[in-house]
PQR file of N, CA, C, O and H, with PARSE charges and radii, in Angstrom:
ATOM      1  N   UNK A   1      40.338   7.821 -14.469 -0.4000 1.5000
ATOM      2  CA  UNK A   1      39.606   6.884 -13.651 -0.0000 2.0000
ATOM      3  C   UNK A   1      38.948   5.856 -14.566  0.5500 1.7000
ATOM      4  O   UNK A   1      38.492   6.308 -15.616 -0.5500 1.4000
ATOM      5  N   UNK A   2      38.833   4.641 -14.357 -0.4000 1.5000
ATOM      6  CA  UNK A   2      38.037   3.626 -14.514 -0.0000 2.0000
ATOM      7  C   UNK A   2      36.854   3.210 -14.113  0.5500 1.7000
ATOM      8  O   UNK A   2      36.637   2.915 -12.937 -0.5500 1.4000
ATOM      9  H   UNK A   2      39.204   4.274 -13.504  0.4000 1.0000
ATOM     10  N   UNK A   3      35.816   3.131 -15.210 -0.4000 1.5000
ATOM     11  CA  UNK A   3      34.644   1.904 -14.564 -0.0000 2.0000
ATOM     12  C   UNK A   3      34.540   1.190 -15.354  0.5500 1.7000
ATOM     13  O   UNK A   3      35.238   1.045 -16.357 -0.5500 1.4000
ATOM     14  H   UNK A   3      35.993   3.371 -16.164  0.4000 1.0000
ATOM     15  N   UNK A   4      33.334   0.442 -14.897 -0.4000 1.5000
ATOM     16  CA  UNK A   4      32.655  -0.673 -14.680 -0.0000 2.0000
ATOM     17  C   UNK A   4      31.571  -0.516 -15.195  0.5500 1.7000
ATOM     18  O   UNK A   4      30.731   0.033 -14.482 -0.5500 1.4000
ATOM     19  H   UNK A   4      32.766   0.560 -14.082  0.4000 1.0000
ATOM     20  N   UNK A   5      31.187  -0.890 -16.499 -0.4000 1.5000
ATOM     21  CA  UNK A   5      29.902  -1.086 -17.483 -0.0000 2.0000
ATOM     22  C   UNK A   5      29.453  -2.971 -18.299  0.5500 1.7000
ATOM     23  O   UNK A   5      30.097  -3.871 -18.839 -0.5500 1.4000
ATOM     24  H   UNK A   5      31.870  -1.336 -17.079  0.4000 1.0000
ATOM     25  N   UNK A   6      27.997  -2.715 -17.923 -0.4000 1.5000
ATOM     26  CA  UNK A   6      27.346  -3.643 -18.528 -0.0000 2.0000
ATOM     27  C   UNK A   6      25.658  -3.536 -18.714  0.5500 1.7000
ATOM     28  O   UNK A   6      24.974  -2.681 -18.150 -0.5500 1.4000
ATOM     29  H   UNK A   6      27.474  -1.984 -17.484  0.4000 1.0000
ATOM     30  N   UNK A   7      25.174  -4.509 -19.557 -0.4000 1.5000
ATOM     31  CA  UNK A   7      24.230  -4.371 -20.188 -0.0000 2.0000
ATOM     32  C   UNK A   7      23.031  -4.272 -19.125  0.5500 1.7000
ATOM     33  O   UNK A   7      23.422  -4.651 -18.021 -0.5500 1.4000
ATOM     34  H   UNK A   7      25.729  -5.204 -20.014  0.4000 1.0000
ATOM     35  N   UNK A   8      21.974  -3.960 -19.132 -0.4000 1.5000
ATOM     36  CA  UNK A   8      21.048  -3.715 -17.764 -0.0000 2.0000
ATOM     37  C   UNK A   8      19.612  -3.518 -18.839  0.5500 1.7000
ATOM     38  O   UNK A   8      18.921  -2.503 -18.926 -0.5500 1.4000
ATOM     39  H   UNK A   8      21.656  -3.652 -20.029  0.4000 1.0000
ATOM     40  N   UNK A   9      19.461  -4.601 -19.467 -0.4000 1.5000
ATOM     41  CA  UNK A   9      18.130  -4.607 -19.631 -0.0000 2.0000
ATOM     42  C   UNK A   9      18.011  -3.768 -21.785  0.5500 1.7000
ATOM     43  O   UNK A   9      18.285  -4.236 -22.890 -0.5500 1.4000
ATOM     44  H   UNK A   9      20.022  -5.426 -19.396  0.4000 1.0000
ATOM     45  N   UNK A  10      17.577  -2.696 -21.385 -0.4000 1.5000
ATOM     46  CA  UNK A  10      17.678  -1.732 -22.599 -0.0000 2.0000
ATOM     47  C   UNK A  10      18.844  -1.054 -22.620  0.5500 1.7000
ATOM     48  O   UNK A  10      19.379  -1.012 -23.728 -0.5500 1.4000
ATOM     49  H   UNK A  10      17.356  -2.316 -20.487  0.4000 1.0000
ATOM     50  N   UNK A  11      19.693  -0.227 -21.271 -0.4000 1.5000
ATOM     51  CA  UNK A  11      20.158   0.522 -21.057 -0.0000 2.0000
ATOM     52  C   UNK A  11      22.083   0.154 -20.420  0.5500 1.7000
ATOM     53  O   UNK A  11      22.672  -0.921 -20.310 -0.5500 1.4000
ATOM     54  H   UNK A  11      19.259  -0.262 -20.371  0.4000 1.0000
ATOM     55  N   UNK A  12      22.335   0.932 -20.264 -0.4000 1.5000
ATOM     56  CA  UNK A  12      23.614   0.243 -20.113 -0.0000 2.0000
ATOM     57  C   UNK A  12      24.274   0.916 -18.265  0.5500 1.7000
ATOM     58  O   UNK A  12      24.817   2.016 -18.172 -0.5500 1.4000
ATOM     59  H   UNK A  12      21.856   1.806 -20.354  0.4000 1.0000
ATOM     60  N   UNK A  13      24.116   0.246 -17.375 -0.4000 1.5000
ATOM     61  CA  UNK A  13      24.209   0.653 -16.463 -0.0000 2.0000
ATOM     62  C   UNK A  13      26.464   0.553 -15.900  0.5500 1.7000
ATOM     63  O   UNK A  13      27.368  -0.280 -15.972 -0.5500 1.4000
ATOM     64  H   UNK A  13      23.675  -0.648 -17.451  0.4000 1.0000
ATOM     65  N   UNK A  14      26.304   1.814 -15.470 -0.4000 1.5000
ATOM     66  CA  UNK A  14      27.716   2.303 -14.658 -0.0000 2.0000
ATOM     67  C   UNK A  14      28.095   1.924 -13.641  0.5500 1.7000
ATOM     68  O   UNK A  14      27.370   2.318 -12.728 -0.5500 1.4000
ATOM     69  H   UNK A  14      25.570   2.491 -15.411  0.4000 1.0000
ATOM     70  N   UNK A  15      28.902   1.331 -13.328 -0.4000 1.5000
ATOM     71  CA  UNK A  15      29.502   1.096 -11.722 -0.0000 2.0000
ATOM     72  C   UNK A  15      30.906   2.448 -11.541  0.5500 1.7000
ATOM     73  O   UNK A  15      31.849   2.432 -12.331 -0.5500 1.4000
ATOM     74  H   UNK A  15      29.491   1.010 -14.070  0.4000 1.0000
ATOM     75  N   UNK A  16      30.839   3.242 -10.704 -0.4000 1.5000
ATOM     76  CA  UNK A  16      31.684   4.107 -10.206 -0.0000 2.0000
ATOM     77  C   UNK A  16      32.370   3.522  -8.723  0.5500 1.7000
ATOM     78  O   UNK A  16      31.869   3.467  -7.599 -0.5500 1.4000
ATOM     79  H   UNK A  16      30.072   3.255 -10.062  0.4000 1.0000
ATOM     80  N   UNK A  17      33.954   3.045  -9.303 -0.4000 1.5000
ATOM     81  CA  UNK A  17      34.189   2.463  -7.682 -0.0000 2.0000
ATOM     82  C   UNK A  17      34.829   3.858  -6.912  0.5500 1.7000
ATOM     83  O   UNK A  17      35.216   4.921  -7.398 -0.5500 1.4000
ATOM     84  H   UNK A  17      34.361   3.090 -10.215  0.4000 1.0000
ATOM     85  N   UNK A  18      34.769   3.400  -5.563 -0.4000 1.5000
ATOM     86  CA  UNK A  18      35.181   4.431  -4.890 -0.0000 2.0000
ATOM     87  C   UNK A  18      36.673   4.808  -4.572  0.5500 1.7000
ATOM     88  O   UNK A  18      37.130   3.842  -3.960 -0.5500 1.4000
ATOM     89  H   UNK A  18      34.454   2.537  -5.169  0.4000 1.0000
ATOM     90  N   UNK A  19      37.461   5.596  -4.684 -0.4000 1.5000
ATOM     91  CA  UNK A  19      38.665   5.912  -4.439 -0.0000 2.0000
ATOM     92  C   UNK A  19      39.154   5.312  -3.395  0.5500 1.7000
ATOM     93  O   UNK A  19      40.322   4.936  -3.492 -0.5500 1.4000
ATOM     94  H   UNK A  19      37.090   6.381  -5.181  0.4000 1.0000
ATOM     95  N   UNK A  20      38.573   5.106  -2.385 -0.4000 1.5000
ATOM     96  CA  UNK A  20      39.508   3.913  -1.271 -0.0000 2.0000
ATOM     97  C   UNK A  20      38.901   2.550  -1.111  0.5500 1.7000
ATOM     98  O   UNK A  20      38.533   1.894  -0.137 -0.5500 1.4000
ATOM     99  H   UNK A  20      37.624   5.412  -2.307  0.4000 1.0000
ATOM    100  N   UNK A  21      38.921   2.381  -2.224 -0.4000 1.5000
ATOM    101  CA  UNK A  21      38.481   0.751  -2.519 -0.0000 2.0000
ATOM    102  C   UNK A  21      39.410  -0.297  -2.675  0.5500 1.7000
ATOM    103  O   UNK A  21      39.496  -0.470  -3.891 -0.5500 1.4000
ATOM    104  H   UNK A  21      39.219   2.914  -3.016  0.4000 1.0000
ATOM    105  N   UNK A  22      40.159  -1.097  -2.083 -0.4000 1.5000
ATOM    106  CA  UNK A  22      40.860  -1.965  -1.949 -0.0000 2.0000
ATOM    107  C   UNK A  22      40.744  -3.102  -2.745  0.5500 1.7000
ATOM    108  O   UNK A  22      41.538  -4.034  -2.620 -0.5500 1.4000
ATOM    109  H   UNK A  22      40.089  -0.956  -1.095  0.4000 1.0000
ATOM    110  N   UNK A  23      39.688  -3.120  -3.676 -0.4000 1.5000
ATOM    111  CA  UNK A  23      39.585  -4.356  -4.403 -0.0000 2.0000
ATOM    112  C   UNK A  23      39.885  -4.121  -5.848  0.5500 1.7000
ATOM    113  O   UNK A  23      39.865  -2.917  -6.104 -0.5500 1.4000
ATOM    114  H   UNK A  23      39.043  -2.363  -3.777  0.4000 1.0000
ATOM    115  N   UNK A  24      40.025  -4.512  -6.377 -0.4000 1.5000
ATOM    116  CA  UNK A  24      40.804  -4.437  -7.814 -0.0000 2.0000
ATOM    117  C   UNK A  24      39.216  -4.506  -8.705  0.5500 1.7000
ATOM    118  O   UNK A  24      38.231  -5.051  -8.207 -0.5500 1.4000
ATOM    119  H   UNK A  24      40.042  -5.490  -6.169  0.4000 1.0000
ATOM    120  N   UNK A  25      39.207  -3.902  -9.972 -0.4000 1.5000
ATOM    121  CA  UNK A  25      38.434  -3.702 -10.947 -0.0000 2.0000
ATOM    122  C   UNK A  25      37.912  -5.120 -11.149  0.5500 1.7000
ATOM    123  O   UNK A  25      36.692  -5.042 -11.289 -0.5500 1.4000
ATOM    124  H   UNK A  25      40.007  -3.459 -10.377  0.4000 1.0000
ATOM    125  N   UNK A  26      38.221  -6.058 -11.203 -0.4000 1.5000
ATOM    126  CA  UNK A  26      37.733  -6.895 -11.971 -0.0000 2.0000
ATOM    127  C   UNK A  26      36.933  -7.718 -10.585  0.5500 1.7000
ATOM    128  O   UNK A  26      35.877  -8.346 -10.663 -0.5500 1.4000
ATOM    129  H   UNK A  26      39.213  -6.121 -11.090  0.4000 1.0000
ATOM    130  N   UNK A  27      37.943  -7.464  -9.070 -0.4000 1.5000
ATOM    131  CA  UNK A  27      37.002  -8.225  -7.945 -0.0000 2.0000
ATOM    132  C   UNK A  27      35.764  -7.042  -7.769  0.5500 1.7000
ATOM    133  O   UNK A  27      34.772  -7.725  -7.513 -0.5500 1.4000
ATOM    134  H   UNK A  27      38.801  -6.954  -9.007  0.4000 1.0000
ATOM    135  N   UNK A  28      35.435  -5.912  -7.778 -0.4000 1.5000
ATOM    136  CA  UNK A  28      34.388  -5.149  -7.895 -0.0000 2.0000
ATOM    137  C   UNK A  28      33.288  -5.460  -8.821  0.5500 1.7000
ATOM    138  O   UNK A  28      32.075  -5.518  -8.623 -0.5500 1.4000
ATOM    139  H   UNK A  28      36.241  -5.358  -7.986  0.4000 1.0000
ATOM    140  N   UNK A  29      33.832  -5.604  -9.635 -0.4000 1.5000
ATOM    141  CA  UNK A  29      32.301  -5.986 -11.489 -0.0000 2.0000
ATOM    142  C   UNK A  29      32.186  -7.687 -10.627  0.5500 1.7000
ATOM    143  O   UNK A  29      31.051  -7.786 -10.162 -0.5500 1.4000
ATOM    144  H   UNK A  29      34.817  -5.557  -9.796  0.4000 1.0000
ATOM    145  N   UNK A  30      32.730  -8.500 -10.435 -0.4000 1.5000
ATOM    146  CA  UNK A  30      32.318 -10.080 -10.189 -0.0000 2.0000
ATOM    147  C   UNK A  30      31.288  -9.822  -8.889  0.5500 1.7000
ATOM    148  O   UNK A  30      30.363 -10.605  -8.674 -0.5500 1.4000
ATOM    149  H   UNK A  30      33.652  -8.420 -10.813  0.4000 1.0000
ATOM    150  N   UNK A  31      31.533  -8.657  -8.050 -0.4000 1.5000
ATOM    151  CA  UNK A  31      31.014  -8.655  -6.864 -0.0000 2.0000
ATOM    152  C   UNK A  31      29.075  -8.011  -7.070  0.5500 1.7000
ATOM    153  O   UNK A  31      28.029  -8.264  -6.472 -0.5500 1.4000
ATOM    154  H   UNK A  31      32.284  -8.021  -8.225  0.4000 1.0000
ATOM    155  N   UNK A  32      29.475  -7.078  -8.288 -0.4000 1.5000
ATOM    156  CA  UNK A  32      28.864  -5.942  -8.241 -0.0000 2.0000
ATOM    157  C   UNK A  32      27.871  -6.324  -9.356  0.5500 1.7000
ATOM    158  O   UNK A  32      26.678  -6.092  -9.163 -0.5500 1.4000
ATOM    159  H   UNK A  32      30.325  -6.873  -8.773  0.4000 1.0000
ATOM    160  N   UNK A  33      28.239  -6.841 -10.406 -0.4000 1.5000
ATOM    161  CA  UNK A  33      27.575  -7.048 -11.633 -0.0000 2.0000
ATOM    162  C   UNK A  33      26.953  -8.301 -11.519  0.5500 1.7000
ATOM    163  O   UNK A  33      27.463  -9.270 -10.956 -0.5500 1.4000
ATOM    164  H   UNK A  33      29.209  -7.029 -10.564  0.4000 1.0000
ATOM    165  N   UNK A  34      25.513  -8.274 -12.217 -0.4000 1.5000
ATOM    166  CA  UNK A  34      24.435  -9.804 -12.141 -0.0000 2.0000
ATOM    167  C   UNK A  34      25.157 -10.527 -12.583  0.5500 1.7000
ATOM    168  O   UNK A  34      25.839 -10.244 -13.568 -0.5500 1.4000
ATOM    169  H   UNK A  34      25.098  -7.488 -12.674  0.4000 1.0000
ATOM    170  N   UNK A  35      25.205 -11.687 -11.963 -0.4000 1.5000
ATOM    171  CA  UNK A  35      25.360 -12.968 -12.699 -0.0000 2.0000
ATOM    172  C   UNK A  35      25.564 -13.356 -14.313  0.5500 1.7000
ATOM    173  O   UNK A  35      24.736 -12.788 -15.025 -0.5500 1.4000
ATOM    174  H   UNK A  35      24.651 -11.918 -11.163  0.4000 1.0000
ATOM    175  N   UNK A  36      26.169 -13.907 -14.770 -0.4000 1.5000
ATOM    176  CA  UNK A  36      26.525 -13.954 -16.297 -0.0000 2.0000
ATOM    177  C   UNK A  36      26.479 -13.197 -17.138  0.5500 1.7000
ATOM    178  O   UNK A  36      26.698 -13.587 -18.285 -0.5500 1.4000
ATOM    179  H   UNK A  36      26.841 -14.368 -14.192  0.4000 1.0000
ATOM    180  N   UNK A  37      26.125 -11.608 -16.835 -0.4000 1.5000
ATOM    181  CA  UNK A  37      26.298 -10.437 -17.656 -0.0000 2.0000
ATOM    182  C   UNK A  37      27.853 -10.208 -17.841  0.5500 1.7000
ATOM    183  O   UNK A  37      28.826 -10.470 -17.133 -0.5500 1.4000
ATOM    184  H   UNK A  37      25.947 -11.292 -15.904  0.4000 1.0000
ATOM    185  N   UNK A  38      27.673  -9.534 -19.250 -0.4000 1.5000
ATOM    186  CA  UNK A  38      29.041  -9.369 -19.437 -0.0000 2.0000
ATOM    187  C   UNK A  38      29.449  -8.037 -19.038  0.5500 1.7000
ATOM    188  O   UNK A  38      28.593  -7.155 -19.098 -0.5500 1.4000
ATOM    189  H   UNK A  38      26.883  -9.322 -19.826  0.4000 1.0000
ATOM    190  N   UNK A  39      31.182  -7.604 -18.448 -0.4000 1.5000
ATOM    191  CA  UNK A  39      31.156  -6.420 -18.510 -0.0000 2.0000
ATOM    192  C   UNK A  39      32.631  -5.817 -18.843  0.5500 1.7000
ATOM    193  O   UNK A  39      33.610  -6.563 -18.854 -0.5500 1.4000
ATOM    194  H   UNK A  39      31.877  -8.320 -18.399  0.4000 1.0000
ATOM    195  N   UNK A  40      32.723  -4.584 -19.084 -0.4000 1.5000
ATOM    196  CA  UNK A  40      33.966  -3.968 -19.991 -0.0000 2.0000
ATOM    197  C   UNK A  40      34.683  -3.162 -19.070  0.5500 1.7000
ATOM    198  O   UNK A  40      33.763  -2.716 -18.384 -0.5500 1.4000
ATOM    199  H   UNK A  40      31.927  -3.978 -19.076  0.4000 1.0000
ATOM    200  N   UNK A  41      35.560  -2.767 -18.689 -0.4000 1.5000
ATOM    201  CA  UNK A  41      36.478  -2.024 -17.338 -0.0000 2.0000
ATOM    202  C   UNK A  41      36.681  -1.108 -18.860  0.5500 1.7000
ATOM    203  O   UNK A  41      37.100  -1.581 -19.917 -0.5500 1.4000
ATOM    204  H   UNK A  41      36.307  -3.130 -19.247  0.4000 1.0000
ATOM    205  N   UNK A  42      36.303   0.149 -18.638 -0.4000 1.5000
ATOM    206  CA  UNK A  42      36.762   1.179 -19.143 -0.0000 2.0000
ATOM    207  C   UNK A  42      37.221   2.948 -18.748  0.5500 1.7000
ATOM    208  O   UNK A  42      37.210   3.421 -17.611 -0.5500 1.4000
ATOM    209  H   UNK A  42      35.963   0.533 -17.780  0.4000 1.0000
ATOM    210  N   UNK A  43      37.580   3.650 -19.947 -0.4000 1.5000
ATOM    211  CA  UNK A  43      38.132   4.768 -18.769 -0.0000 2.0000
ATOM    212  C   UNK A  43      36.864   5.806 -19.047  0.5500 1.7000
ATOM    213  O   UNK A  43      36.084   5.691 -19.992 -0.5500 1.4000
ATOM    214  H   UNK A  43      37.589   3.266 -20.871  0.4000 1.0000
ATOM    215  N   UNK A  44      36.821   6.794 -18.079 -0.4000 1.5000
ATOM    216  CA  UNK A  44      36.025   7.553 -17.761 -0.0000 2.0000
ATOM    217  C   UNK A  44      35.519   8.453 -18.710  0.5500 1.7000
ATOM    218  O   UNK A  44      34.380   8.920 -18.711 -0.5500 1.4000
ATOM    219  H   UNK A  44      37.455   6.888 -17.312  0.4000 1.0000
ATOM    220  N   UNK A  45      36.648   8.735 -19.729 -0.4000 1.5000
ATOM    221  CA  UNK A  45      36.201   9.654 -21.061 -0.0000 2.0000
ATOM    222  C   UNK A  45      36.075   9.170 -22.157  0.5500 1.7000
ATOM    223  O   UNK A  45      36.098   9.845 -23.187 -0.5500 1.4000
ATOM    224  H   UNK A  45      37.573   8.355 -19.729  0.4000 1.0000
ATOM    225  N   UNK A  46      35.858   7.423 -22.104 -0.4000 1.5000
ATOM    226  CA  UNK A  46      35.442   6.970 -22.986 -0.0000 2.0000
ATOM    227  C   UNK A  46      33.482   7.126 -22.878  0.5500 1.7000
ATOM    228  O   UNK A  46      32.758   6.772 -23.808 -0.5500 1.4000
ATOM    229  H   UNK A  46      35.839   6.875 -21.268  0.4000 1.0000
ATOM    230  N   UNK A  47      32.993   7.668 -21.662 -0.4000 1.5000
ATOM    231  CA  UNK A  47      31.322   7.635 -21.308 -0.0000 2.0000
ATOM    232  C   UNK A  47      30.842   8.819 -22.003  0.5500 1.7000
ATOM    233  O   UNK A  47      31.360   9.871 -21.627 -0.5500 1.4000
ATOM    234  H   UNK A  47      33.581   7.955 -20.906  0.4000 1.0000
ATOM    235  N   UNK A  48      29.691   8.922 -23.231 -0.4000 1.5000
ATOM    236  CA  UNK A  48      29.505  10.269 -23.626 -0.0000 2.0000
ATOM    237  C   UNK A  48      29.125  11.123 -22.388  0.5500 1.7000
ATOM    238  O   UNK A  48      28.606  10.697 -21.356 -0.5500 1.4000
ATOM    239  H   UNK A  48      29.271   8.068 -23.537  0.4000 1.0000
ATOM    240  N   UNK A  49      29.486  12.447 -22.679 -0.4000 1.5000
ATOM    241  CA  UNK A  49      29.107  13.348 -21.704 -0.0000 2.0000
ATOM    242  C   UNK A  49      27.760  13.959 -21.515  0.5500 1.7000
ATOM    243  O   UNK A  49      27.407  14.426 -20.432 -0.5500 1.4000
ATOM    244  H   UNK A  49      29.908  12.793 -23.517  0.4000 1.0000
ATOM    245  N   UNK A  50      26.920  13.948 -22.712 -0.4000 1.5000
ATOM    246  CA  UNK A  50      25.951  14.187 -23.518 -0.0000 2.0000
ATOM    247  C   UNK A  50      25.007  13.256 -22.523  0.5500 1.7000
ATOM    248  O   UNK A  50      24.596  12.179 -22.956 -0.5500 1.4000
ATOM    249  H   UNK A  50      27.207  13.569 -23.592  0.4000 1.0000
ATOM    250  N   UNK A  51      24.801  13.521 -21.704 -0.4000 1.5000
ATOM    251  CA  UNK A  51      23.726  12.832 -20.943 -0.0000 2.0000
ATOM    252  C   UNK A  51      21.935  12.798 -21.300  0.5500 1.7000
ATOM    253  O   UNK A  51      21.093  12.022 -20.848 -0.5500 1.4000
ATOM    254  H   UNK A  51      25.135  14.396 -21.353  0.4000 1.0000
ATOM    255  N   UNK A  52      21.783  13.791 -22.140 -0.4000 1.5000
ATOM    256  CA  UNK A  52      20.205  13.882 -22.605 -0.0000 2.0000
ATOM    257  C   UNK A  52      19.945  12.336 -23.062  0.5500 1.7000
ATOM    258  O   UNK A  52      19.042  11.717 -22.499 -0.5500 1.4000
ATOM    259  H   UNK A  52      22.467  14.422 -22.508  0.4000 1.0000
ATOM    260  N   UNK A  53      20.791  11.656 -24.161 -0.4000 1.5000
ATOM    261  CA  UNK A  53      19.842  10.529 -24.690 -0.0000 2.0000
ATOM    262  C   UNK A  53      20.557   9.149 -24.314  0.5500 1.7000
ATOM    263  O   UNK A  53      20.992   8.279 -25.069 -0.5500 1.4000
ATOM    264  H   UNK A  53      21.524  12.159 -24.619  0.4000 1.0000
ATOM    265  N   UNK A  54      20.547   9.212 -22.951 -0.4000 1.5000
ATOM    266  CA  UNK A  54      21.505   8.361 -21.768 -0.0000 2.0000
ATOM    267  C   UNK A  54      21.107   7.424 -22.193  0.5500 1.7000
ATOM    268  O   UNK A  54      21.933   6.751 -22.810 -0.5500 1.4000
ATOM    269  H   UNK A  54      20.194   9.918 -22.338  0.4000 1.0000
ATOM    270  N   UNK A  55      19.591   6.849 -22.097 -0.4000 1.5000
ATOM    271  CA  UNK A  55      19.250   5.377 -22.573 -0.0000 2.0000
ATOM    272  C   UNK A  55      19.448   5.109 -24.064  0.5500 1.7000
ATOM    273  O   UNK A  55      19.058   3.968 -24.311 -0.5500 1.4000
ATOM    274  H   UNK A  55      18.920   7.395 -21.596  0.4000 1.0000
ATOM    275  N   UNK A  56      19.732   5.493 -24.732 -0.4000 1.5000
ATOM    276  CA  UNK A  56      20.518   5.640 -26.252 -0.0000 2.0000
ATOM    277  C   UNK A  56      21.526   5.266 -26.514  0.5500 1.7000
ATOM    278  O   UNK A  56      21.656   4.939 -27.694 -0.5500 1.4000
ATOM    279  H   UNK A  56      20.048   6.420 -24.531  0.4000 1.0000
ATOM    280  N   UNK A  57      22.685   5.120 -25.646 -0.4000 1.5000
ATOM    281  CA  UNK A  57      24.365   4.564 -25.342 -0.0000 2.0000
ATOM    282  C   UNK A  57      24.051   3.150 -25.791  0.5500 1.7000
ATOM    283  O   UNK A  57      22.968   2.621 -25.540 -0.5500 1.4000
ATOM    284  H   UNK A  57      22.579   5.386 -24.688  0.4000 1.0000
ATOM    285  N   UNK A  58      24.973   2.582 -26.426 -0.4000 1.5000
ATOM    286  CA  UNK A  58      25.076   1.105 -26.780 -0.0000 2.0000
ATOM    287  C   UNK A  58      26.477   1.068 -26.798  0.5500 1.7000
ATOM    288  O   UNK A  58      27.116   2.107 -26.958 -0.5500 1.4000
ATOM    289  H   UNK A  58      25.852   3.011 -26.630  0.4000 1.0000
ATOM    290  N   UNK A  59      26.934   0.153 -26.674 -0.4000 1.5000
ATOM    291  CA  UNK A  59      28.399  -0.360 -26.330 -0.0000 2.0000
ATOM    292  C   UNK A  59      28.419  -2.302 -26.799  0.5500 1.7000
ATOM    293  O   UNK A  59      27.538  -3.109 -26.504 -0.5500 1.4000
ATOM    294  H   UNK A  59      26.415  -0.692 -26.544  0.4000 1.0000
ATOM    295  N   UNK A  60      29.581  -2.557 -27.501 -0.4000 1.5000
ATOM    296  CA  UNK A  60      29.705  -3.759 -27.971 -0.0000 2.0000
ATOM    297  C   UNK A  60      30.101  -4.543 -27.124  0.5500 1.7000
ATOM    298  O   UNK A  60      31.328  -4.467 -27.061 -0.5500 1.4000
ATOM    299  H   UNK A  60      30.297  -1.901 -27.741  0.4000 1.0000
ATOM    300  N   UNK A  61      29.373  -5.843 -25.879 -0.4000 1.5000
ATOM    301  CA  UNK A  61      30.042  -6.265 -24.768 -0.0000 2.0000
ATOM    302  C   UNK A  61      30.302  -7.589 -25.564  0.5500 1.7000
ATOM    303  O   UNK A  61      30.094  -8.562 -24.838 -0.5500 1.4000
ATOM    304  H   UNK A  61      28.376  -5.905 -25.930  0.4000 1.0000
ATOM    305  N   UNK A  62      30.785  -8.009 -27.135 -0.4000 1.5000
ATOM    306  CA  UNK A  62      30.555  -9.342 -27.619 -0.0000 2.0000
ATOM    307  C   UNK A  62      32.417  -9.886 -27.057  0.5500 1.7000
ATOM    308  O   UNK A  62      32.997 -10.966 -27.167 -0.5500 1.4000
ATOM    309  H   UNK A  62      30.954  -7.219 -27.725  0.4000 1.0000
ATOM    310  N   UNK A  63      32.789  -8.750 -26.555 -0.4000 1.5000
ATOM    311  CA  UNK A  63      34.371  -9.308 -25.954 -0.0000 2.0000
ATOM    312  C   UNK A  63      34.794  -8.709 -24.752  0.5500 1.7000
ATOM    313  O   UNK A  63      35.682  -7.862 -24.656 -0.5500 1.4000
ATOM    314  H   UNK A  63      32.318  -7.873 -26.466  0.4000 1.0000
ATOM    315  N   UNK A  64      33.882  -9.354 -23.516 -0.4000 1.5000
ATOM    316  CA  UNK A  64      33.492  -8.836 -22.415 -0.0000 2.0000
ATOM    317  C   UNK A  64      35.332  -9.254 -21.514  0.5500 1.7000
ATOM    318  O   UNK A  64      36.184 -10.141 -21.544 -0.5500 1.4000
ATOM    319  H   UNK A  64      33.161 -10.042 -23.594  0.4000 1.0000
ATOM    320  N   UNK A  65      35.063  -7.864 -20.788 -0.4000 1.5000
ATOM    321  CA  UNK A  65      36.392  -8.471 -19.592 -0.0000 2.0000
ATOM    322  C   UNK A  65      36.076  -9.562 -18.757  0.5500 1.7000
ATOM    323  O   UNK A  65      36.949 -10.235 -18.207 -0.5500 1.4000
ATOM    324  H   UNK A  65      34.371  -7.144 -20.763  0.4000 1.0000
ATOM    325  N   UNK A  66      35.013  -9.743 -18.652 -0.4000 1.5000
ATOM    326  CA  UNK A  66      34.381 -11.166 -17.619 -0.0000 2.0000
ATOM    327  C   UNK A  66      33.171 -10.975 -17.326  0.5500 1.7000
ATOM    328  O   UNK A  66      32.693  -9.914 -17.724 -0.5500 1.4000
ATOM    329  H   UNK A  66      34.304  -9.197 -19.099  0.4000 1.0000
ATOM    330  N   UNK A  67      32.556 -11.622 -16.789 -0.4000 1.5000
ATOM    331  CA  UNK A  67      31.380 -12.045 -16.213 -0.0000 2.0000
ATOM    332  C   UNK A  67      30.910 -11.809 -14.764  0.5500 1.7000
ATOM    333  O   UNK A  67      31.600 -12.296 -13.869 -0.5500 1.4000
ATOM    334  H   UNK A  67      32.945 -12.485 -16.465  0.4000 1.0000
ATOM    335  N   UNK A  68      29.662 -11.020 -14.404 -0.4000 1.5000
ATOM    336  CA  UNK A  68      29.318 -11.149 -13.329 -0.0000 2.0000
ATOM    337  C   UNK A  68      28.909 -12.338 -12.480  0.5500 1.7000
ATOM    338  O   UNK A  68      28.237 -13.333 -12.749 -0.5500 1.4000
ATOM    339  H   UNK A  68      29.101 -10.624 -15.131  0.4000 1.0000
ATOM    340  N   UNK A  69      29.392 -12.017 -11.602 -0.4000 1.5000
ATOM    341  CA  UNK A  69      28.541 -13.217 -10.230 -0.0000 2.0000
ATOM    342  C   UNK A  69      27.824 -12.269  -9.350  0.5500 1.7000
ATOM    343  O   UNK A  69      27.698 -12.781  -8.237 -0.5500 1.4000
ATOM    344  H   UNK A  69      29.939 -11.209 -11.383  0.4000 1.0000
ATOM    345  N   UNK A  70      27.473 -11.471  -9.393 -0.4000 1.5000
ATOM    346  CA  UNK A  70      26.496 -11.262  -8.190 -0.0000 2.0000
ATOM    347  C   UNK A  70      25.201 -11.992  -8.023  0.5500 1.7000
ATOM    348  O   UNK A  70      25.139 -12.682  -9.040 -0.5500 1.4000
ATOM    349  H   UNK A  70      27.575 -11.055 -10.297  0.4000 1.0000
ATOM    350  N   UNK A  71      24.317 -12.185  -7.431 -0.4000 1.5000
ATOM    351  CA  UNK A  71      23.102 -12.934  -7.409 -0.0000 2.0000
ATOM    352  C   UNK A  71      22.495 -11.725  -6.820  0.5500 1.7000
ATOM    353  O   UNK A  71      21.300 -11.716  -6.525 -0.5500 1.4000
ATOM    354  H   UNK A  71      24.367 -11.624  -6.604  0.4000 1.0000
TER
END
């Protein structure tokens, strides 16, 4: 499975789309993700599992799949 990650302040917030979602990865993050944040479509076991030092995750978005538009 695939998501949907971008930067959220300190922390790096997840989009989980739903299995009968009709819209393609990249129309979900434009829909879903703020405005001019960048964000990365990645696969599911690339997310540590190690959830204790969750706000600790950093990820390089300097070669983002695109850009949000949500407002």
């Amino acid at each position: 499975m695939q998501y949907i990650i971008y930067p959220n302040n300190i922390t790096i917030s997840i989009v989980v789309p739903s299995s009968d979602n009709v819209l393609s990865l990249s129309e979900i993050a434009t829909q879903t993700v703020p405005k001019g944040l960048p964000y990365k479509i990645i696969n599911s076991e690339d997310i540590p599992s190690d959830r204790i030092f969750r706000n600790a995750w950093t990820f390089d978005f300097s070669n983002p799949d695109g850009y949000g538009g949500a407002t």
